[in-house]
C-alpha positions in Angstrom: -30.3 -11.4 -20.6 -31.2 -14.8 -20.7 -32.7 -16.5 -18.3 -31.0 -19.3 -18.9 -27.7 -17.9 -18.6 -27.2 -18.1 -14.6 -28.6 -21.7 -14.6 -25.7 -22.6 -17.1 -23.4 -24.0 -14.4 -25.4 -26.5 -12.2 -25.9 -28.1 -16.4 -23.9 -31.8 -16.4 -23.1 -31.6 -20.1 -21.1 -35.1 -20.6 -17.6 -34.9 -22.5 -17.0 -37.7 -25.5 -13.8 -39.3 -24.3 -13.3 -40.5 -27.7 -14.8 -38.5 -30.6 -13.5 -38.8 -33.5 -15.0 -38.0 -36.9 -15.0 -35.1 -40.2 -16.9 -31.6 -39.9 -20.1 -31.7 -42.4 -20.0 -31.6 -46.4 -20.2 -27.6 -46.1 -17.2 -27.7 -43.4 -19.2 -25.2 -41.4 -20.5 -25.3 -37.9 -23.7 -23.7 -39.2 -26.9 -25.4 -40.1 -25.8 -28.5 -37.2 -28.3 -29.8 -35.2 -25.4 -30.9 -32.4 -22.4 -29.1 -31.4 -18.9 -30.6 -30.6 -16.9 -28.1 -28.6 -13.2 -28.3 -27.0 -13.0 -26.6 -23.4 -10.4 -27.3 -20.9 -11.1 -29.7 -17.9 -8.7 -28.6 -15.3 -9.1 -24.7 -14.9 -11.3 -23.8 -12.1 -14.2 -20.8 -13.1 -13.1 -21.2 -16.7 -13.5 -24.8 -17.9 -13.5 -28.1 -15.0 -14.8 -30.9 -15.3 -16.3 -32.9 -11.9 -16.4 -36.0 -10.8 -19.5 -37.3 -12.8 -18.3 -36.0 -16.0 -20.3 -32.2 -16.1 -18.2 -29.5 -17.3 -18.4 -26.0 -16.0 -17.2 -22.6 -15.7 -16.9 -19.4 -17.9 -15.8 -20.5 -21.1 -18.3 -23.6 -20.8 -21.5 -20.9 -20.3 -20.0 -18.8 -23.1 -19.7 -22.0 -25.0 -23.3 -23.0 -24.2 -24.4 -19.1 -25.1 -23.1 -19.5 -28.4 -24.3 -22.7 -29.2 -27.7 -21.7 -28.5 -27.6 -18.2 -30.4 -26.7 -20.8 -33.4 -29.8 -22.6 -33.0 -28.4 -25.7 -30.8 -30.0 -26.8 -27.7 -27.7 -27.2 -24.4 -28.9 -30.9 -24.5 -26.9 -31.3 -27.9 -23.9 -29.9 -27.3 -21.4 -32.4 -26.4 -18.0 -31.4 -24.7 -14.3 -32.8 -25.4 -11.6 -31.6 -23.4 -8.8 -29.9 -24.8 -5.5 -29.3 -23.5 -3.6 -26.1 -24.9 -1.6 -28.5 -26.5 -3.8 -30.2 -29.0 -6.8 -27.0 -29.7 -5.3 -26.9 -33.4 -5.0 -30.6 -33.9 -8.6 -31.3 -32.2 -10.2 -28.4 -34.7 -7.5 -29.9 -37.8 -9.0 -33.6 -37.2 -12.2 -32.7 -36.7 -12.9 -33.8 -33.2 -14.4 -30.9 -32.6 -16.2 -28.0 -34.2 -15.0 -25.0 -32.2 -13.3 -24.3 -29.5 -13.7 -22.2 -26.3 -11.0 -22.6 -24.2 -8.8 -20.0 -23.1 -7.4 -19.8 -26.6 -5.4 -16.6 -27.0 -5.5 -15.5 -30.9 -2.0 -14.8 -31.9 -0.4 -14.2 -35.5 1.1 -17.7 -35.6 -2.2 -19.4 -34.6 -4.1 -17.6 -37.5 -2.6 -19.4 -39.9 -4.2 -22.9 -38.2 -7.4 -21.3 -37.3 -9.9 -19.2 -38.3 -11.1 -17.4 -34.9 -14.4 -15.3 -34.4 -14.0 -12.9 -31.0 -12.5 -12.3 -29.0 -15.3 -13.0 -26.4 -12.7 -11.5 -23.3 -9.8 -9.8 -23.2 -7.7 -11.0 -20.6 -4.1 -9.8 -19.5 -1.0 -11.8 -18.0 -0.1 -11.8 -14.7 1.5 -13.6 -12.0 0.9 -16.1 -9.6 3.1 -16.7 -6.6 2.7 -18.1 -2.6 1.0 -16.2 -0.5 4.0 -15.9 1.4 6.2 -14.8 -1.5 7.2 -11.2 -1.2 10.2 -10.5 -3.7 7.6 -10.8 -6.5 6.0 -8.1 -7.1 6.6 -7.5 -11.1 7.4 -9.4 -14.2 10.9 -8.2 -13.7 11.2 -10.0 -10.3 11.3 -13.5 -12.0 14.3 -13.2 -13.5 16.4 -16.1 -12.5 13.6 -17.8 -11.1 11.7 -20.7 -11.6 8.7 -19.9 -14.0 6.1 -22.6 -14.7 4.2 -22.8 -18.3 1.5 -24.9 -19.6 2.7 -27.3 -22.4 1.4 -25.1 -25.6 1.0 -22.0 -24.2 2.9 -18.8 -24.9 2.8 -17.4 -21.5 6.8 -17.6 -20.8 7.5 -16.2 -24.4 5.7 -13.1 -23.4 8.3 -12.9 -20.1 11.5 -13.8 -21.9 10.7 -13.6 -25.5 9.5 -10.2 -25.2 10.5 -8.6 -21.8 13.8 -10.4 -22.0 13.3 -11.7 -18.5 16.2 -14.5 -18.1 13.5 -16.5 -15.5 13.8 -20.3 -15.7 11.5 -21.9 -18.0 9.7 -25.2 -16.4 6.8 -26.8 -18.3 4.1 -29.4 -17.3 1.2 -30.7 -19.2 -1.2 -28.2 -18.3 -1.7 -25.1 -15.6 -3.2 -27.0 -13.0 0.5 -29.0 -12.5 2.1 -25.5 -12.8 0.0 -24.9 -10.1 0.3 -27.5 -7.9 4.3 -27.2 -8.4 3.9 -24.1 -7.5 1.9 -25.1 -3.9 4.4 -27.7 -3.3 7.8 -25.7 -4.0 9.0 -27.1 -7.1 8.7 -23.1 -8.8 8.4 -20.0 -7.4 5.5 -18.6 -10.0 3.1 -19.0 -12.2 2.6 -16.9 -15.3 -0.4 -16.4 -17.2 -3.9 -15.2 -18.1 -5.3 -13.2 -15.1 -8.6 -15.1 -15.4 -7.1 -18.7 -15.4 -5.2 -17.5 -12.2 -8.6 -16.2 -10.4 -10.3 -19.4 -10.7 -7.3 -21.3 -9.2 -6.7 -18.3 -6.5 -10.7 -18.7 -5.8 -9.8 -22.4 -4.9 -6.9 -22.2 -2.9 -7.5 -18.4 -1.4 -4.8 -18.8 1.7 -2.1 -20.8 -0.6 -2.0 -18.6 -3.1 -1.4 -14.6 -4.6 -1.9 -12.5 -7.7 0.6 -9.8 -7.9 -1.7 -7.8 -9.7 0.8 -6.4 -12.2 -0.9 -7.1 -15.8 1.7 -6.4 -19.0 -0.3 -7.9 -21.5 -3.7 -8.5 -23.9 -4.6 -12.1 -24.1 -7.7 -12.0 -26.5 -9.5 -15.2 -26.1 -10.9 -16.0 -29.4 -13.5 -19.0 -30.6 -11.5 -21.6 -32.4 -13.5 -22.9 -35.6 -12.1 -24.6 -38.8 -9.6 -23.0 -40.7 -11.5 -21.0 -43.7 -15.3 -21.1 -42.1 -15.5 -17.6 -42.6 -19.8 -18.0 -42.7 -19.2 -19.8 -38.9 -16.9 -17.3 -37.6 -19.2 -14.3 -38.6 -22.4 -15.9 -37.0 -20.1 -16.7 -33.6 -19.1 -13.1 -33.8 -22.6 -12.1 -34.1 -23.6 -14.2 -31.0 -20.9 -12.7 -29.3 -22.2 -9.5 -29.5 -25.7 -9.9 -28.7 -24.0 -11.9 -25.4 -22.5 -8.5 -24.9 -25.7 -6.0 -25.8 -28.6 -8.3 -23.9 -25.9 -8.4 -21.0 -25.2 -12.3 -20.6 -21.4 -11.7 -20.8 -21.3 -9.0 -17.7 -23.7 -12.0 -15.7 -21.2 -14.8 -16.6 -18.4 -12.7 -15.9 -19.5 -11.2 -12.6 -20.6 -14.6 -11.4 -17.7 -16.0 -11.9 -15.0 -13.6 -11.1 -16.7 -11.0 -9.1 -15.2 -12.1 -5.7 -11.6 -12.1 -7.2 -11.1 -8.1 -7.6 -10.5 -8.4 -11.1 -11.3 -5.0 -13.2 -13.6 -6.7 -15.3 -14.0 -5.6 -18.9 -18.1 -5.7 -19.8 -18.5 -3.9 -22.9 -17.7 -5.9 -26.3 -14.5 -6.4 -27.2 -12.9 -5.2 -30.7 -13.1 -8.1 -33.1 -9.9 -9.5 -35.0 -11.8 -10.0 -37.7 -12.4 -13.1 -39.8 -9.6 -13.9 -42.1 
């Protein structure tokens, strides 16, 4: 393992508020000397940004692991938030040159965005008061008031697919859902079991995770649509995080308080395509 790796989250890497701007002639990430990547800003252990403008979490360290495995320096990597809204639009426009960001690979995303990974495998759970007691599966949300992300698919996985009649609400991003969810407005949360940790690591006595997974979220690394050569070197970083046993650091530092069964061998790849 790096040394580096552990040191990753006490690094103030400073977001561009306003980048704008084309990938490079070869439209690959490869061969760069600085790195523009999207991350969330509002997800406690995965991607948050503080009050002088640093970014940290998981997905910022795995970000940072990457970058370095493709030859660039922590110092040039630059950060943009994301929200789950605008990851396609960001990579489309070329605000940014990949993505780490909780970004679930799913068919319909594919045909946006090439993604190397996954670098997790998370799974969908639920989030609810810690007082709450009549939730205890995703079956217990039917009729009640469920809270999604704007551009997530966490509440198509409940109704779409478990045809769970629970009450759709959206905000902009998880971190409303969650505070809706603190102040009464729904009665759960529902998504990755990660993105739930860090906000249950915040808010231990407000807050619980049933614990009743029902599906694979594969968090992949968003990069331009068609950079196959990019993709393959990101999956080869990826696994070296994995063999030289970064990943299980990262992972363990982050979420090893939260009782998660974490997974700490390399994931299957999708594949790039």
């Amino acid at each position: 393992m790096r040394s580096r790796a552990l040191a990753l989250p006490m690094a103030a890497v400073l977001a561009l508020s306003a980048c704008t701007g084309a990938l490079s002639d070869t439209g690959s990430l490869l061969g760069r000397d600085t790195l523009r990547i999207g991350v969330k800003a509002d997800q406690p252990g995965l991607g948050l940004r503080g009050p002088s403008g640093e970014f940290t979490g998981f997905d910022v360290d795995v970000a940072l692991d990457i970058a370095e495995r493709l030859g660039v320096e922590p110092a040039d990597v630059e950060f943009v938030e994301v929200t789950s809204a605008e990851r396609e639009e960001a990579l489309r426009e070329g605000r940014v040159d990949m993505v780490v960001a909780t970004y679930s690979i799913t068919p319909a995303r594919k045909t946006e965005v090439t993604f190397a990974g996954p670098y997790y495998v998370a799974h969908q759970d639920i989030l609810v008061r810690a007082d709450e007691r009549s939730i205890d599966d995703v079956r217990d949300l039917a009729g009640r008031r469920l809270c999604q992300g704007e551009g997530s698919n966490s509440a198509t996985r409940v109704i779409g697919e478990r045809g769970v009649a629970a009450r759709l609400i959206e905000a902009p991003t998880y971190s409303e859902c969650v505070t809706m969810l603190e102040e009464g407005e729904v009665d759960a949360v529902s998504t990755d079991d990660l993105i739930l940790a860090g906000f249950l690591l915040r808010s231990r006595d407000a807050f619980r995770i049933v614990n009743a997974p029902f599906t694979d979220e594969k968090y992949g690394v968003g990069v331009a649509e068609g950079d196959l050569s990019g993709c393959e070197a990101v999956n080869r970083a990826i696994t070296d995080m994995y063999q030289d046993g970064t990943a299980e650091a990262l992972l363990r530092m982050w979420f090893g308080d939260t009782g998660l069964d974490l997974v700490t061998s390399v994931p299957q790849f999708e594949g790039c395509s």
